[in-house]
MDAnalysis code that builds the backbone (N, CA, C; Angstrom):
import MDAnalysis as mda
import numpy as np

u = mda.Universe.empty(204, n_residues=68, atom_resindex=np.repeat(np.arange(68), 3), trajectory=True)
u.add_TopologyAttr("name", ["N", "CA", "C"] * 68)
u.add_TopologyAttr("resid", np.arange(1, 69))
u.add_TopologyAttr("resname", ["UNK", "UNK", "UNK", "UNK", "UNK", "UNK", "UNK", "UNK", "UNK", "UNK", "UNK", "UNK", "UNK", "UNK", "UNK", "UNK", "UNK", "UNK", "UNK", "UNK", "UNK", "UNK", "UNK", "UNK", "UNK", "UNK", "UNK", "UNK", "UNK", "UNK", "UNK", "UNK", "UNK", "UNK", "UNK", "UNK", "UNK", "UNK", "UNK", "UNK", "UNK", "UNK", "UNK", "UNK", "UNK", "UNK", "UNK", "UNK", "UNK", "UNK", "UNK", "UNK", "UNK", "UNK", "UNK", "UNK", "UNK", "UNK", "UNK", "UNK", "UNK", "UNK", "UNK", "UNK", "UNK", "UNK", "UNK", "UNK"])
u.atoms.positions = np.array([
    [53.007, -47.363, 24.068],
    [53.981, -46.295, 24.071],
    [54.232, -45.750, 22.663],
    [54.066, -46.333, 21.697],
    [54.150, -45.893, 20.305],
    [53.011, -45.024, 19.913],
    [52.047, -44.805, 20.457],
    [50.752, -44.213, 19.690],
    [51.378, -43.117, 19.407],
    [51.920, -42.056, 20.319],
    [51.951, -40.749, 20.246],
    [52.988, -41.000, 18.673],
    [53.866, -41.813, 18.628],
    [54.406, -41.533, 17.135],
    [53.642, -42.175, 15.934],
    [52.628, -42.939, 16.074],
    [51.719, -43.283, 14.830],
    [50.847, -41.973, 14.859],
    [50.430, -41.491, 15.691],
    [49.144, -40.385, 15.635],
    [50.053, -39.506, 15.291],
    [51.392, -39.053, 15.514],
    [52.124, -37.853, 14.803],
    [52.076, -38.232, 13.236],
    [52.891, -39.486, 12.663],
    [53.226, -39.983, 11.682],
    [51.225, -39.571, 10.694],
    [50.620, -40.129, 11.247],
    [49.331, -39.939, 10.541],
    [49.042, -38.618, 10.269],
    [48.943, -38.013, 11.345],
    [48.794, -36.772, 11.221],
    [50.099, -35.416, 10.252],
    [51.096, -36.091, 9.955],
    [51.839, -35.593, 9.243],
    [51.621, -36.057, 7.351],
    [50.536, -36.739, 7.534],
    [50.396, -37.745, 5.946],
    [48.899, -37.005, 5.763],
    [48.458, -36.339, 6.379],
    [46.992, -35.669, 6.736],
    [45.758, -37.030, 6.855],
    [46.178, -37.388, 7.252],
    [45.134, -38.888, 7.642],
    [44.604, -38.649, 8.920],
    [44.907, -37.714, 9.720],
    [44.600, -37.659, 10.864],
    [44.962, -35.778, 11.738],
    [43.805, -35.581, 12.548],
    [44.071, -34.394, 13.163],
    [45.344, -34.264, 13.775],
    [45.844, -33.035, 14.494],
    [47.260, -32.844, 15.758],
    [46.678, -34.253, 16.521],
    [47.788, -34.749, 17.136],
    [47.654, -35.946, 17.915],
    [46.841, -34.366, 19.227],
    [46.096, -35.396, 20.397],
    [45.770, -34.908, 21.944],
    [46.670, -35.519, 22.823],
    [47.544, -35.045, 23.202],
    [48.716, -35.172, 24.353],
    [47.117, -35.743, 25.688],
    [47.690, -37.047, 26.067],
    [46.872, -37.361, 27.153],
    [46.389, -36.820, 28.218],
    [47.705, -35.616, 28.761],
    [47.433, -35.030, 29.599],
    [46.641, -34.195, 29.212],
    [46.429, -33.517, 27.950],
    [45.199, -32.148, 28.023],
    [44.022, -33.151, 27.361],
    [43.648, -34.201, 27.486],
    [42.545, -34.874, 26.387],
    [41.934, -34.769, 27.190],
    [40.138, -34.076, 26.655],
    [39.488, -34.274, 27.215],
    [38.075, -34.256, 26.340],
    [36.914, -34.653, 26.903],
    [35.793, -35.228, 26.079],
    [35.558, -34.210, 24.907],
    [35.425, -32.643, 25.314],
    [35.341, -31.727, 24.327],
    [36.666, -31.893, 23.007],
    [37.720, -31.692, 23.567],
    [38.664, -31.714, 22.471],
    [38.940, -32.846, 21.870],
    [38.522, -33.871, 21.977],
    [38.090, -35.309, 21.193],
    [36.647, -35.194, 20.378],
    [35.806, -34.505, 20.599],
    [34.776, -34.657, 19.790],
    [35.037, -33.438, 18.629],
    [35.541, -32.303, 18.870],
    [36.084, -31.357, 18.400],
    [36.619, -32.244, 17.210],
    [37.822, -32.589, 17.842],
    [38.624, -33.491, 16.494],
    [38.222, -35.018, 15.719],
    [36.969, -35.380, 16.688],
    [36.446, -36.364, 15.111],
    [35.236, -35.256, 14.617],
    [34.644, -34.498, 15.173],
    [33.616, -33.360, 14.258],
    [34.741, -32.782, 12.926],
    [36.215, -32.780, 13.082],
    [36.415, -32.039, 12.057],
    [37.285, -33.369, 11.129],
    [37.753, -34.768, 11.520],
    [37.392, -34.917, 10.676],
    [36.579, -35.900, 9.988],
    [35.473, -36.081, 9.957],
    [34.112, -36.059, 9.901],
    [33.531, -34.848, 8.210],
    [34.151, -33.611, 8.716],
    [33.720, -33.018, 7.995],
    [34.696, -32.514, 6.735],
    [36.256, -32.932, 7.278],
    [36.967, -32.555, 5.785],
    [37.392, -33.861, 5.198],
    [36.549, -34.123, 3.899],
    [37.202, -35.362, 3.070],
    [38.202, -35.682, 2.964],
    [39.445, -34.753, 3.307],
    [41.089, -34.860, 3.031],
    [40.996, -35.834, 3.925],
    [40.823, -36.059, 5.074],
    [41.221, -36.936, 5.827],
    [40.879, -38.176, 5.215],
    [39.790, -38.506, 4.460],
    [39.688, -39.940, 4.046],
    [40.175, -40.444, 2.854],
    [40.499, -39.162, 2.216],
    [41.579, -39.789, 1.087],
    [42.478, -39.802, 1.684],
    [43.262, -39.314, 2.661],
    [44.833, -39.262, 3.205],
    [45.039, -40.791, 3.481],
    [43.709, -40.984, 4.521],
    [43.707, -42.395, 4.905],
    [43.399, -43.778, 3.877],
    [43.299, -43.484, 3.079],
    [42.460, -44.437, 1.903],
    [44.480, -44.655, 1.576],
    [44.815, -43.793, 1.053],
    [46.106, -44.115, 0.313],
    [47.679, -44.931, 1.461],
    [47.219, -43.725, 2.537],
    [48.375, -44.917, 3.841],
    [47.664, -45.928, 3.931],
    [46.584, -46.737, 3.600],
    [45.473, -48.098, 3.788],
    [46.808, -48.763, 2.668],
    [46.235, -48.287, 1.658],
    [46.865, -48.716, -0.016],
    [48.718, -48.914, 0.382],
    [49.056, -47.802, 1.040],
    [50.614, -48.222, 1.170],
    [51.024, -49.195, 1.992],
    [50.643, -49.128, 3.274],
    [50.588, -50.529, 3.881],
    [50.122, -51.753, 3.229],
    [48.900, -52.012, 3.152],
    [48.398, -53.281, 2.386],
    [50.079, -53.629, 1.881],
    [50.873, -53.133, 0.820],
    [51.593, -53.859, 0.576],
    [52.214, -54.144, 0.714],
    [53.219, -53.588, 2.420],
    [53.837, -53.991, 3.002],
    [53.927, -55.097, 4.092],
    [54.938, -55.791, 4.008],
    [55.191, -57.263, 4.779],
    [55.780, -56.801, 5.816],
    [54.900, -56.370, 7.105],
    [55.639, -56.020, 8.489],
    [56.015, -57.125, 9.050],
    [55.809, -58.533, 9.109],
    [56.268, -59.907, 10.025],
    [57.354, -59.795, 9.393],
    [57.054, -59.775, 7.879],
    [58.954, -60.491, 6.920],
    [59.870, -59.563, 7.773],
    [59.703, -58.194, 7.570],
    [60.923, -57.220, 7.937],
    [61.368, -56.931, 9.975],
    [59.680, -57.647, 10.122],
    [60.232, -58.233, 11.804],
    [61.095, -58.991, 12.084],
    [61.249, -60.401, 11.136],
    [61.934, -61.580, 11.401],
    [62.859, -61.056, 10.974],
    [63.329, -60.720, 9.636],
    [64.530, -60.534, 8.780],
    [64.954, -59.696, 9.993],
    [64.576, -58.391, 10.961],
    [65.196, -57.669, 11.523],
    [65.992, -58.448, 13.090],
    [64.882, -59.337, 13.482],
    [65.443, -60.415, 14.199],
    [66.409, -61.284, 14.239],
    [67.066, -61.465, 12.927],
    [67.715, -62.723, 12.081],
    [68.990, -62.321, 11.953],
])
């Protein structure tokens, strides 16, 4: 149930195309959107640096601590 807000969240950091709402996904408009990005480098630096920002975040610590 979370994807649709990680694929927004990504896609707002340019790491990633418009999310595809499930209901209109279909084989064309999925290849569409890894053909493009495939072809613009922004996307892999976008993604290289949210890689780099995570890595240094402790998601269990701030699970438990949020549990606690």
């Amino acid at each position: 149930m979370d994807q649709p807000f990680w694929a927004a969240r990504l896609a707002a950091l340019g790491a990633a195309t418009a999310p595809i709402p499930f209901a209109s996904l279909t084989e064309e408009r999925l290849v569409e959107a890894l053909r493009e990005v495939v072809r613009r480098q922004t996307y892999a630096g976008a993604a290289s640096v949210a890689a780099r920002h995570m890595a240094t975040e402790d998601g269990v610590g701030a699970a438990v601590k949020a549990l606690c």
